[in-house]
PQR file of N, CA, C, O and H, with PARSE charges and radii, in Angstrom:
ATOM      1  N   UNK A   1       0.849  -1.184   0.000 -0.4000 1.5000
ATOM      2  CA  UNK A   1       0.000   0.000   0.000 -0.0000 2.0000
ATOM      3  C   UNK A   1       0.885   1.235   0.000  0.5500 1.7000
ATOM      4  O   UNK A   1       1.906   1.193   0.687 -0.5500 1.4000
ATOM      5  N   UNK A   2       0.625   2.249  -0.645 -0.4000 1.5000
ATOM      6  CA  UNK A   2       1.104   3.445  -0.831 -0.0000 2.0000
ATOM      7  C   UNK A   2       0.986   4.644   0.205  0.5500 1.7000
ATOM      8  O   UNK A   2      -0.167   4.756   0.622 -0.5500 1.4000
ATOM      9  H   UNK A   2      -0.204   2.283  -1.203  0.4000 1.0000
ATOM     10  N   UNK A   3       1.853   5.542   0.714 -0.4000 1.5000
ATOM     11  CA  UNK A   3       1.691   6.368   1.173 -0.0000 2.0000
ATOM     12  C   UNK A   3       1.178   7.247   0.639  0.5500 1.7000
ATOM     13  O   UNK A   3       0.619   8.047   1.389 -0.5500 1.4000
ATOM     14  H   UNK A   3       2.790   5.451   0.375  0.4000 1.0000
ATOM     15  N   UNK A   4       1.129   7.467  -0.555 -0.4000 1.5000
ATOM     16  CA  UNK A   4       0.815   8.962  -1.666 -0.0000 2.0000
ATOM     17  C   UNK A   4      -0.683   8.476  -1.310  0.5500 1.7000
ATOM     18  O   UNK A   4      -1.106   7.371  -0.973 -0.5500 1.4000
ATOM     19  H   UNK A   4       1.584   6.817  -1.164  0.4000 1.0000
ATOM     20  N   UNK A   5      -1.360   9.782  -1.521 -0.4000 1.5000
ATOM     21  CA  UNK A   5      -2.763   9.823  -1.915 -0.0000 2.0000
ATOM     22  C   UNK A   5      -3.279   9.631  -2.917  0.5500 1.7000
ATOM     23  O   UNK A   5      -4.402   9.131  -2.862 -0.5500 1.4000
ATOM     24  H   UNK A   5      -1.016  10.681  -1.795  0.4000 1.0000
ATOM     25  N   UNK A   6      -2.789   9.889  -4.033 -0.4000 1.5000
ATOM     26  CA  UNK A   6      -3.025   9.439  -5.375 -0.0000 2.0000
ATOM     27  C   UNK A   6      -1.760   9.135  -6.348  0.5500 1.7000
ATOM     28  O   UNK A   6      -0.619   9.595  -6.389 -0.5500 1.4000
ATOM     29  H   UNK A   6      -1.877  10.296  -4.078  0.4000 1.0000
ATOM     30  N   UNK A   7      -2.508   8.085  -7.176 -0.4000 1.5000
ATOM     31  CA  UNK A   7      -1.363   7.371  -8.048 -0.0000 2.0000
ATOM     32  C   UNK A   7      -0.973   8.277  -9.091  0.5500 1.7000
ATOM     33  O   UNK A   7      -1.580   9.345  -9.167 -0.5500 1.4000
ATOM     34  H   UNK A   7      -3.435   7.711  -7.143  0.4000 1.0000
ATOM     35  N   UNK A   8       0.171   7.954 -10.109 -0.4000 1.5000
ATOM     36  CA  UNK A   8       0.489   9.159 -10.629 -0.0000 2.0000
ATOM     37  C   UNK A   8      -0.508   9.222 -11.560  0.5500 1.7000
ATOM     38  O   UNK A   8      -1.059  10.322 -11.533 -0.5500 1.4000
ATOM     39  H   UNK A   8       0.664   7.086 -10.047  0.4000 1.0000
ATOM     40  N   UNK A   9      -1.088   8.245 -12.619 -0.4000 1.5000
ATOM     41  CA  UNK A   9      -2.164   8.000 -13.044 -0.0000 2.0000
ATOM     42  C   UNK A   9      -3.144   9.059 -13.421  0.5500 1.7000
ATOM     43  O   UNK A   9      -3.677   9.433 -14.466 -0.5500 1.4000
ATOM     44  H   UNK A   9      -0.640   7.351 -12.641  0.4000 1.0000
ATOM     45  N   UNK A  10      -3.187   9.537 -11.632 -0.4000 1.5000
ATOM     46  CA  UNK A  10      -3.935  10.741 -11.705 -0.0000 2.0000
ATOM     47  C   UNK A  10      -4.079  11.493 -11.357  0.5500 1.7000
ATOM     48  O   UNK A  10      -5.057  11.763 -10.659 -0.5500 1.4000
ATOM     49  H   UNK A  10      -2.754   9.234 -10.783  0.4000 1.0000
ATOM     50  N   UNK A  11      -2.597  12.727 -11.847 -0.4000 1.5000
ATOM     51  CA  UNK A  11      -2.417  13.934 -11.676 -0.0000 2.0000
ATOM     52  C   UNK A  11      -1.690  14.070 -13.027  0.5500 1.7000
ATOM     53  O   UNK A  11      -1.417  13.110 -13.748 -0.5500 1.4000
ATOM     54  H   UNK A  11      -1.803  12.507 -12.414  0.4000 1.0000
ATOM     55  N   UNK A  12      -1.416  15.296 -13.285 -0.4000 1.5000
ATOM     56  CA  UNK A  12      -0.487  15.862 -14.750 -0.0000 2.0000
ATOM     57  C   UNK A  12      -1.138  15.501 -15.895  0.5500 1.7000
ATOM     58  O   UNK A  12      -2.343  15.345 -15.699 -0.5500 1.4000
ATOM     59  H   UNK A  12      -1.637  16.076 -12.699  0.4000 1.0000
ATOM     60  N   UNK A  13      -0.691  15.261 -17.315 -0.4000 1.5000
ATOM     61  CA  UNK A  13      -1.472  15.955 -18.268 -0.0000 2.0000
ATOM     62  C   UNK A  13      -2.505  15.069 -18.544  0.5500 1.7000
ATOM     63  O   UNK A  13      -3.677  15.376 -18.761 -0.5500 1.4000
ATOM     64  H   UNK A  13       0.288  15.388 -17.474  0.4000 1.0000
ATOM     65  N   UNK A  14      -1.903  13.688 -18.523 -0.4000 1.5000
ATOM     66  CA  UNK A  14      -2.729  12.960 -18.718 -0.0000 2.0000
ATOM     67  C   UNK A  14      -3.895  12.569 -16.863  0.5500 1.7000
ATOM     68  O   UNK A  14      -4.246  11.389 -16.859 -0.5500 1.4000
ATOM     69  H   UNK A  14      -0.951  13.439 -18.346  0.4000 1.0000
ATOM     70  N   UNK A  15      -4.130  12.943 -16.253 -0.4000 1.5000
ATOM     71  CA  UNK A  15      -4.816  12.526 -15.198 -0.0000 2.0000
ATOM     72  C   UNK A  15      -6.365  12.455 -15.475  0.5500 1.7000
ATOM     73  O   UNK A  15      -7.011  12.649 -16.505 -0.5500 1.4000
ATOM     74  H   UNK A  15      -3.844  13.901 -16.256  0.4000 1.0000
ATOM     75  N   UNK A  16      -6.623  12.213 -14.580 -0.4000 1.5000
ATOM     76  CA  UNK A  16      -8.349  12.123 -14.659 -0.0000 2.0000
ATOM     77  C   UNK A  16      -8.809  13.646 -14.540  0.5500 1.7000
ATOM     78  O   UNK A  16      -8.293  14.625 -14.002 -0.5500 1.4000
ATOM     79  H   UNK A  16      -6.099  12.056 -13.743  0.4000 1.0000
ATOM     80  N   UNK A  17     -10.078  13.437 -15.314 -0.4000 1.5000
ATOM     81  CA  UNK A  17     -10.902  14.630 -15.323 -0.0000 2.0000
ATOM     82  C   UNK A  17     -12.171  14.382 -15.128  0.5500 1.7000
ATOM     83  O   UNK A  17     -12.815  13.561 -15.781 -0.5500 1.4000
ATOM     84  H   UNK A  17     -10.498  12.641 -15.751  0.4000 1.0000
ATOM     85  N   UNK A  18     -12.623  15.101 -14.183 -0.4000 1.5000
ATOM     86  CA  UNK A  18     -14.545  14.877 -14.150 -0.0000 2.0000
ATOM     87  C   UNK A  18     -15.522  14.750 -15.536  0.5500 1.7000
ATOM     88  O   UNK A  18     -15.913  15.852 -15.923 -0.5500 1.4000
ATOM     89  H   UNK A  18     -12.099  15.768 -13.652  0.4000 1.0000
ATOM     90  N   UNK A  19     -15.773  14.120 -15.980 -0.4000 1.5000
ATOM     91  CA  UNK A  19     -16.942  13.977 -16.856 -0.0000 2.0000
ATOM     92  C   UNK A  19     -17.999  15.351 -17.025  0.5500 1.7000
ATOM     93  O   UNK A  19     -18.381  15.915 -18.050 -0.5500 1.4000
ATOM     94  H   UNK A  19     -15.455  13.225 -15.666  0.4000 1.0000
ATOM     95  N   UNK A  20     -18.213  15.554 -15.987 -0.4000 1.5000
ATOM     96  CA  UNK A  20     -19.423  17.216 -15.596 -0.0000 2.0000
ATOM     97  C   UNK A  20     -18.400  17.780 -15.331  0.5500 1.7000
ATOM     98  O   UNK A  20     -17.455  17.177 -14.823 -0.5500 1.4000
ATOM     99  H   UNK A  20     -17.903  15.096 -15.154  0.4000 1.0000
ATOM    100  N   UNK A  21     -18.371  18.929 -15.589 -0.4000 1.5000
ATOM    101  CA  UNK A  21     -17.770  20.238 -15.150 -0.0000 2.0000
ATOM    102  C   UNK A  21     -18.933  20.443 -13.452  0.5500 1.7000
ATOM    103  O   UNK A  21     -19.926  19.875 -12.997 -0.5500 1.4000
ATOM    104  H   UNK A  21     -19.138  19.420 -16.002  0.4000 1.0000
ATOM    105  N   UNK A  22     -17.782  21.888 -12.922 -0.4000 1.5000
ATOM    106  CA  UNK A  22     -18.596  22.076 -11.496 -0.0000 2.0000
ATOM    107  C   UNK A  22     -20.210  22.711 -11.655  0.5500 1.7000
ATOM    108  O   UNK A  22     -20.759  23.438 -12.483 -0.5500 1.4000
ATOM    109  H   UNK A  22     -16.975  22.349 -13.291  0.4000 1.0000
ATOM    110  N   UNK A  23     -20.514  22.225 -10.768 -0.4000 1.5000
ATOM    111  CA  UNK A  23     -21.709  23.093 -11.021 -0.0000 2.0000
ATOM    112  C   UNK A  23     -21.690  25.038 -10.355  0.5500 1.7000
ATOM    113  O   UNK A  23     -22.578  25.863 -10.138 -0.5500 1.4000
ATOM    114  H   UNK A  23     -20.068  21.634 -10.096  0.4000 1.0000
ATOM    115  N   UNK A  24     -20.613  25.041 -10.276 -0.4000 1.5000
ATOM    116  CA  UNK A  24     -20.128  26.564  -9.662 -0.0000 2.0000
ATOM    117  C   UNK A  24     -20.232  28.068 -10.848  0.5500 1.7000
ATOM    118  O   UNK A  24     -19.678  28.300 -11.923 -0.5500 1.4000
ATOM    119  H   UNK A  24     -19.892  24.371 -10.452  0.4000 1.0000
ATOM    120  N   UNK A  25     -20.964  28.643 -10.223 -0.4000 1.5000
ATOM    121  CA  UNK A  25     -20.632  30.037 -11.154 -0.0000 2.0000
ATOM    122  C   UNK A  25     -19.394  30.784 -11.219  0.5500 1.7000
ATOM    123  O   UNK A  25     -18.839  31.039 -10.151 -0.5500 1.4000
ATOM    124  H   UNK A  25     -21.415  28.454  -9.350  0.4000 1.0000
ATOM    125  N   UNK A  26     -18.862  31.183 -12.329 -0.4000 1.5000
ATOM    126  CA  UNK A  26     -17.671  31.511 -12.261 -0.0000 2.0000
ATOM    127  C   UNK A  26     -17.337  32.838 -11.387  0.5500 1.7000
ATOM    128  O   UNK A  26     -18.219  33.526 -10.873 -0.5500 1.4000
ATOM    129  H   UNK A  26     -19.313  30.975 -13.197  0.4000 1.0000
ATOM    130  N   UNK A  27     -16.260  33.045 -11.310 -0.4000 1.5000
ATOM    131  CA  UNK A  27     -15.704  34.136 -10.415 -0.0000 2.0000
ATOM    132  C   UNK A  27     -15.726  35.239 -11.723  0.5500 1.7000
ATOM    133  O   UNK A  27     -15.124  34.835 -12.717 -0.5500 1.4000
ATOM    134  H   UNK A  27     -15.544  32.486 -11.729  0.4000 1.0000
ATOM    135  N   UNK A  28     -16.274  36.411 -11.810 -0.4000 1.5000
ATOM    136  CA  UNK A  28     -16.355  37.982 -12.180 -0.0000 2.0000
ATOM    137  C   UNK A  28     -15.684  38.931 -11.573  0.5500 1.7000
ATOM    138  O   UNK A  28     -16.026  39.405 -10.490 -0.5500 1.4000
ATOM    139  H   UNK A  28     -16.764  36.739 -11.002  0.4000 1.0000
ATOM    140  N   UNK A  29     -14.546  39.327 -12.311 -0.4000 1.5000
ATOM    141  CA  UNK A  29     -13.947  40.602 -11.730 -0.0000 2.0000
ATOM    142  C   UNK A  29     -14.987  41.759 -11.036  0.5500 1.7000
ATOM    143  O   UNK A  29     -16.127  41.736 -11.502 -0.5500 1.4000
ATOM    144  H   UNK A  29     -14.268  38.942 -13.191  0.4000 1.0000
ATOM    145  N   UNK A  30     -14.798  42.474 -10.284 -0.4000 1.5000
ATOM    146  CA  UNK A  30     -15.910  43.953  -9.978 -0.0000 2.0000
ATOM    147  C   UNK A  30     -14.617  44.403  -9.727  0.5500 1.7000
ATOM    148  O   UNK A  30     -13.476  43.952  -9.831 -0.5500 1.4000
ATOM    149  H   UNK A  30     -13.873  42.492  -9.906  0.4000 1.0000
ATOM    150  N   UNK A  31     -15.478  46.069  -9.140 -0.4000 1.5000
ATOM    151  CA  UNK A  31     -14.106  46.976  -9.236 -0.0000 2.0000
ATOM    152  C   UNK A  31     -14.053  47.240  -7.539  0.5500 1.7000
ATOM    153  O   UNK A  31     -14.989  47.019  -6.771 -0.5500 1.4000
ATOM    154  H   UNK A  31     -16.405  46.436  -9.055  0.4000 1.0000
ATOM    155  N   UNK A  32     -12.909  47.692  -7.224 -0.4000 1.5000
ATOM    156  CA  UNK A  32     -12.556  47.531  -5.990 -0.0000 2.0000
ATOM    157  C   UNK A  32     -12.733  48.832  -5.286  0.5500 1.7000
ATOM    158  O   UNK A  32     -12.389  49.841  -5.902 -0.5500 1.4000
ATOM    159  H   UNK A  32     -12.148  47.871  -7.848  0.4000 1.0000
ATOM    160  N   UNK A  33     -13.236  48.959  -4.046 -0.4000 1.5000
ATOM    161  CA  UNK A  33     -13.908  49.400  -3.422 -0.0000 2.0000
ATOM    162  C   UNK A  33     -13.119  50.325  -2.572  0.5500 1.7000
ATOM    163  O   UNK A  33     -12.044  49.789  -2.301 -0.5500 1.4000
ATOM    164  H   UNK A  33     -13.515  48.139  -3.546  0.4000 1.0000
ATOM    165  N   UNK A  34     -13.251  51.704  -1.957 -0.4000 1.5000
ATOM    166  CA  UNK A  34     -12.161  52.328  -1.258 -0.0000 2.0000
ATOM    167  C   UNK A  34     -11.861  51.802   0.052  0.5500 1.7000
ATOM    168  O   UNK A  34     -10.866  52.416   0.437 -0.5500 1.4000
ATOM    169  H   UNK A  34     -14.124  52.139  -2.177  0.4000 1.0000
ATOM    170  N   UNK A  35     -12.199  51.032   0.866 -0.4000 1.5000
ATOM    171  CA  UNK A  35     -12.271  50.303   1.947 -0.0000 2.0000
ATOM    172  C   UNK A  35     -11.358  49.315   1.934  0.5500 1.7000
ATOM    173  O   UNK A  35     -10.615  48.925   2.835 -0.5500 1.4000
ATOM    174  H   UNK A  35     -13.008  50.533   0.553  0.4000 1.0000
ATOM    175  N   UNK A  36     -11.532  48.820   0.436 -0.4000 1.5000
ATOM    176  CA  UNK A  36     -10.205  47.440   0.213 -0.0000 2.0000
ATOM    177  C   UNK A  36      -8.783  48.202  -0.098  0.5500 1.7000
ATOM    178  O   UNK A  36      -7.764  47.718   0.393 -0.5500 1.4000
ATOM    179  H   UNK A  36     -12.135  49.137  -0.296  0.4000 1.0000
ATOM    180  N   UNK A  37      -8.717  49.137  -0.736 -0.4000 1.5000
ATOM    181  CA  UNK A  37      -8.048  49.523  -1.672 -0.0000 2.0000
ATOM    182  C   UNK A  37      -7.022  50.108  -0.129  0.5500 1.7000
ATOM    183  O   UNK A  37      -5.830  49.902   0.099 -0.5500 1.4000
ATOM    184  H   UNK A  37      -9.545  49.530  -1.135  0.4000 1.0000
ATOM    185  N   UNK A  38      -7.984  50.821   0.653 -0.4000 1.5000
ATOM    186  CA  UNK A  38      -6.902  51.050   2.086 -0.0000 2.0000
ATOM    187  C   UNK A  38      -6.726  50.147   2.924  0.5500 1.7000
ATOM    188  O   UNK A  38      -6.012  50.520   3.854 -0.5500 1.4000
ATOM    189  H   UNK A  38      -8.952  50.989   0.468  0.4000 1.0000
ATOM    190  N   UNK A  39      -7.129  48.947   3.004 -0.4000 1.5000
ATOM    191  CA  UNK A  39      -6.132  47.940   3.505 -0.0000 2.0000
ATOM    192  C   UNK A  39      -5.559  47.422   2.597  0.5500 1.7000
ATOM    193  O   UNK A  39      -4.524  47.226   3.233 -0.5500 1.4000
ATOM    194  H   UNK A  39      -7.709  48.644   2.248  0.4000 1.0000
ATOM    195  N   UNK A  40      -5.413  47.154   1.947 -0.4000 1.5000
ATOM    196  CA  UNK A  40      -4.294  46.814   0.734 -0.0000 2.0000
ATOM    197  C   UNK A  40      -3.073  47.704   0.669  0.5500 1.7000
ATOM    198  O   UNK A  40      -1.954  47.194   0.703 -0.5500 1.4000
ATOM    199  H   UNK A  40      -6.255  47.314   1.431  0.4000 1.0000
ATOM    200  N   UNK A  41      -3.239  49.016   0.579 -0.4000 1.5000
ATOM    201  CA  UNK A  41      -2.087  50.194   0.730 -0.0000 2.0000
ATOM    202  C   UNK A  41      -1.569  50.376   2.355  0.5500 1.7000
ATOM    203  O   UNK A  41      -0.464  50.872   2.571 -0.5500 1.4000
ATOM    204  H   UNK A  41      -4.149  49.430   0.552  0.4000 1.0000
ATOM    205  N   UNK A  42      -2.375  49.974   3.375 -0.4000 1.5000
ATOM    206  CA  UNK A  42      -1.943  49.326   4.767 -0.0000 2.0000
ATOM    207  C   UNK A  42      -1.175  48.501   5.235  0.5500 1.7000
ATOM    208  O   UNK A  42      -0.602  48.667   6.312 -0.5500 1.4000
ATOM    209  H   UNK A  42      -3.273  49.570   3.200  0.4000 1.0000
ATOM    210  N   UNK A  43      -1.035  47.442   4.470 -0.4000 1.5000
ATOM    211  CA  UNK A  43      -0.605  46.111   4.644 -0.0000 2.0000
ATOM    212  C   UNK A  43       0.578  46.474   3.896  0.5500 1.7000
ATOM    213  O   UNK A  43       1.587  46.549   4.598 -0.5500 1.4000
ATOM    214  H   UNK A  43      -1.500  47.307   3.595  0.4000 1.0000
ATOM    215  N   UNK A  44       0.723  46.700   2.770 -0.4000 1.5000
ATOM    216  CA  UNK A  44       1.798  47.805   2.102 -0.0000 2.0000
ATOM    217  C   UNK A  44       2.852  48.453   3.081  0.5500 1.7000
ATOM    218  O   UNK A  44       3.990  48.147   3.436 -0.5500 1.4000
ATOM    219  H   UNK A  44      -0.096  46.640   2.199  0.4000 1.0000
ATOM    220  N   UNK A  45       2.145  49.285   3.309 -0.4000 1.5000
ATOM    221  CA  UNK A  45       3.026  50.211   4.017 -0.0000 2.0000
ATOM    222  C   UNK A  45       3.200  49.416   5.604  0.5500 1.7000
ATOM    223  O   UNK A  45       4.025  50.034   6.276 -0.5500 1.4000
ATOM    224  H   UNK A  45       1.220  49.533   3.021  0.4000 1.0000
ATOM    225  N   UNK A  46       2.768  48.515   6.152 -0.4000 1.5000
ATOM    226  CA  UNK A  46       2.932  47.431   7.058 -0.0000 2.0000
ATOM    227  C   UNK A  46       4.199  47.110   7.099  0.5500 1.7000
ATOM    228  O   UNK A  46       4.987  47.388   8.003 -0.5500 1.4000
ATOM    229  H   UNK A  46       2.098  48.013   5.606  0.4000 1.0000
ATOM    230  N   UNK A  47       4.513  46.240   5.654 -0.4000 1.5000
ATOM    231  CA  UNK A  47       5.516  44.913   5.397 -0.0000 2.0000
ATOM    232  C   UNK A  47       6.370  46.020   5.201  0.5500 1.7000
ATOM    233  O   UNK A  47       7.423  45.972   5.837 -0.5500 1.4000
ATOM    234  H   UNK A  47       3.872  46.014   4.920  0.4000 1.0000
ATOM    235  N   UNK A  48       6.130  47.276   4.283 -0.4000 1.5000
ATOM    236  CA  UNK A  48       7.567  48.191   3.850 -0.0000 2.0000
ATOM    237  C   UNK A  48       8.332  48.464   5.233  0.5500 1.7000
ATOM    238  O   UNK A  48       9.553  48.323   5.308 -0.5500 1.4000
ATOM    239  H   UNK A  48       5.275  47.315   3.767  0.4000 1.0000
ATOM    240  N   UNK A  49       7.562  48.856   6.304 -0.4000 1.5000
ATOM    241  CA  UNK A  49       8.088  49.137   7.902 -0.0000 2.0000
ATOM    242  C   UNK A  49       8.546  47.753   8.487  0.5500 1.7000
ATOM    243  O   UNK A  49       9.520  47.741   9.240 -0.5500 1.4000
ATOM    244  H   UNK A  49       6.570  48.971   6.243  0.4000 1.0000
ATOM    245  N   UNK A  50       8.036  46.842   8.246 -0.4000 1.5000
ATOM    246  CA  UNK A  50       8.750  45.963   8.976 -0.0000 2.0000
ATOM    247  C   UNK A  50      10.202  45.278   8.413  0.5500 1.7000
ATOM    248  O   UNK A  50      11.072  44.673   9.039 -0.5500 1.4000
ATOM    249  H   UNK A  50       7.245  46.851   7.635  0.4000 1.0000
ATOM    250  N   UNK A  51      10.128  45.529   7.369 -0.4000 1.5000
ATOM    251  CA  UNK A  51      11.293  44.930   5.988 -0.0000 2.0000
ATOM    252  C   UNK A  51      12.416  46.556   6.268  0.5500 1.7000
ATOM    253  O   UNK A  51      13.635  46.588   6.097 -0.5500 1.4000
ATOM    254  H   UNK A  51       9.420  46.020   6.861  0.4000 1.0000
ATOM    255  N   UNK A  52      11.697  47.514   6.638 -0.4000 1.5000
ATOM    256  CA  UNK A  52      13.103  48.174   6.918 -0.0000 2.0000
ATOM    257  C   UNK A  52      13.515  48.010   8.352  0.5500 1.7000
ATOM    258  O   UNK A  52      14.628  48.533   8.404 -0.5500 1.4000
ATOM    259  H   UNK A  52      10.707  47.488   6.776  0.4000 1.0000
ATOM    260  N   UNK A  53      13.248  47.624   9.368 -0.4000 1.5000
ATOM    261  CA  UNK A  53      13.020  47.536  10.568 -0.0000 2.0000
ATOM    262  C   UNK A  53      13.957  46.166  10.619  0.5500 1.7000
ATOM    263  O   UNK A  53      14.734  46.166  11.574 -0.5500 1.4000
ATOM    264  H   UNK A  53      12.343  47.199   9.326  0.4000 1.0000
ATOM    265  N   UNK A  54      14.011  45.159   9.878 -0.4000 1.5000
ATOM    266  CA  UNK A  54      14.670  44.086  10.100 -0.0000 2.0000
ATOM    267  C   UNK A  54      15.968  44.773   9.621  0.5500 1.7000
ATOM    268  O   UNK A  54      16.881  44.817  10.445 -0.5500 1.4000
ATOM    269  H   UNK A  54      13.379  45.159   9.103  0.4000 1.0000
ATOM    270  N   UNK A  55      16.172  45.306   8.423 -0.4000 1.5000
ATOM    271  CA  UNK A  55      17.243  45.406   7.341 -0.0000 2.0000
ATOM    272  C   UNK A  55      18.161  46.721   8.372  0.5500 1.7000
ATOM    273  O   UNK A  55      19.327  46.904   8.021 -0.5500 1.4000
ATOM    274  H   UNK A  55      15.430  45.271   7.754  0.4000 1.0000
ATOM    275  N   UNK A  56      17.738  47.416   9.349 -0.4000 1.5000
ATOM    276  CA  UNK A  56      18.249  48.349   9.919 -0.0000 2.0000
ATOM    277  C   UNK A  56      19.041  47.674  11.361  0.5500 1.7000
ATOM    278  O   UNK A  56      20.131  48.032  11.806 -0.5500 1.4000
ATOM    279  H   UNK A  56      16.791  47.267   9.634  0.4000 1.0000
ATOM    280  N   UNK A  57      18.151  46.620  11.906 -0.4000 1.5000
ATOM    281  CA  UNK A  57      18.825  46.143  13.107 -0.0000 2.0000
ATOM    282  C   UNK A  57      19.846  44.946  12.602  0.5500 1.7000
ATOM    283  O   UNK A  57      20.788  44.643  13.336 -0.5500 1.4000
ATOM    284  H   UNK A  57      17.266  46.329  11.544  0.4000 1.0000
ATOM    285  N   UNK A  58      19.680  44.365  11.522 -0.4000 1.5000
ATOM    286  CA  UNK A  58      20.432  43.127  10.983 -0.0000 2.0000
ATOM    287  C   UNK A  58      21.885  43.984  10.211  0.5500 1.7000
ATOM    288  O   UNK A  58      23.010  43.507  10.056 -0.5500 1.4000
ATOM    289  H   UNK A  58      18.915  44.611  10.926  0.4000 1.0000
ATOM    290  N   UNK A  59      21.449  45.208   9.866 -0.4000 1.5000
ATOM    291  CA  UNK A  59      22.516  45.877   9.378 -0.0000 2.0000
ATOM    292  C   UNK A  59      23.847  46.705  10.377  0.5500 1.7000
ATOM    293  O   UNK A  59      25.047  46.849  10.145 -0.5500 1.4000
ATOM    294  H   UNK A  59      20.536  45.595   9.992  0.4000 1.0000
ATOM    295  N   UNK A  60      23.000  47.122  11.515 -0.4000 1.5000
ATOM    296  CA  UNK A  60      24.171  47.725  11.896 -0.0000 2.0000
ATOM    297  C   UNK A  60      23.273  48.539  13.683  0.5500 1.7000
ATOM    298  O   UNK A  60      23.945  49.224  14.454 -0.5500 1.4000
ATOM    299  H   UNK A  60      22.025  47.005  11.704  0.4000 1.0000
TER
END
């Protein structure tokens, strides 16, 4: 018995494929909202402070 979860069989080009597609509606871009757009430029300016914050104490 195998440890892998699946055989190679079936993954890569040749692998199995569902017969039906999902029954899922696809994902639609919309436009982004000012609420997202400032945590996004948050998180930004987050990682930029912490990435100089390492690079300043690791430096000197």
């Amino acid at each position: 018995m195998s440890d892998w979860k699946y055989d190679t069989d079936e993954v890569g080009e040749d692998g199995y494929e569902p017969e039906e597609p999902d029954d899922l509606d696809p994902i639609e871009p919309g436009s982004p909202t000012m609420e997202n757009a400032f945590f996004v430029a948050l998180g930004v300016a987050s990682m930029l402070f912490v990435f100089a914050r390492v690079i300043l104490l690791a430096g000197g």
